[in-house]
Structure formats: C-alpha cells, structure tokens
N, C-alpha and C positions, 0 to 999 in steps of 0.2 A: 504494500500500500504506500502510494507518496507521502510523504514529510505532511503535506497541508491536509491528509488528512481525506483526500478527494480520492474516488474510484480511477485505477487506472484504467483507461479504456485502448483495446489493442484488436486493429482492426485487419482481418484477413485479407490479402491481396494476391486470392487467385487468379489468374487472368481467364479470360474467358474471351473465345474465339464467335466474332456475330458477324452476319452476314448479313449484308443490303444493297438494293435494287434501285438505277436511277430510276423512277417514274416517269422518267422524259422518253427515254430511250433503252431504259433495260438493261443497260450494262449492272453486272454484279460485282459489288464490292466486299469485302472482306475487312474487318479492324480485331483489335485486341482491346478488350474492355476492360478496366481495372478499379477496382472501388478503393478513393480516395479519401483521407482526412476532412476536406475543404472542398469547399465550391467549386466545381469545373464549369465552364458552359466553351462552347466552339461550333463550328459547323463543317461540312464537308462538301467540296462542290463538284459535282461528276468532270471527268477527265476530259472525256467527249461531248459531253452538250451543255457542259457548265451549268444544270440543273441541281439546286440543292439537294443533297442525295440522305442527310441527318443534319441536327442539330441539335446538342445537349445542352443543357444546368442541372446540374447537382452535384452529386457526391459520385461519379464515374465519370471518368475519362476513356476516350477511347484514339489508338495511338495506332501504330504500326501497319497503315491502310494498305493493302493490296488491290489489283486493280487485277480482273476475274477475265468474265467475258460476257459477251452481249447474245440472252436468247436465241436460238438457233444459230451460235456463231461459234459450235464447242472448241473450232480447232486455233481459236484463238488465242495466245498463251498467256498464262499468268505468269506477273509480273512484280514486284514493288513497283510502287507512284514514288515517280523522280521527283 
C-alpha cells in the first residue's frame, strides 16, 4: 500500500489486435489497442481515400496501424503504413 495511504491501482496492458474497415472504400485496417493510464483520443485516416476510418477518447490507445486490403482485392499485400 502507498505511504499516503491511497489504493494502488495497477492497470493491465494486454495488447489486443482490432480490425477496421474504410466505409469509403473498404480497404481493411488492422491496429494494436492498448489500455492506458490517461486520456487518449486520435483519429485515423484511410490511406486511399482519406476517409476517416476511427476515432478515439478514453483510456485506449491504438498504435501500430497496418494497412490490409480492399474487398475483393485479397492479393493485395499487407503492409505497415509508412
């Protein structure tokens, strides 16, 4: 227990692998989600049609985006976003 007496609170940070779809154009993305201390908010904006593809606030961050392929386009390779 802390000196002041207060509960220490100690927060897991599995990552957790999510997957999302531009709405514009269907390209699939891939991030790593991670539950944080503090406040996070950001957005993400499709590679190809510049469609926002997520936006968060809260207590998750999502970080390490990959960039999939677009419906009916399997032979297209995945990649990291430069």
């Amino acid at each position: 227990m802390p000196a002041s007496g207060g509960t220490l609170l100690q927060m897991t940070a599995t990552p957790t692998t999510v997957v999302f779809a531009c709405p514009k154009c269907a390209a699939i993305y891939r991030a790593t989600q991670y539950q944080v201390p503090d406040m996070r908010f950001g957005t993400f904006n499709c590679l190809a049609c510049h469609t926002q593809v997520y936006a968060w606030n809260g207590l998750y961050d999502f970080v390490d985006w990959e960039v999939g392929f677009r419906a009916g386009d399997a032979d297209m390779p995945v990649g990291k976003k430069s």
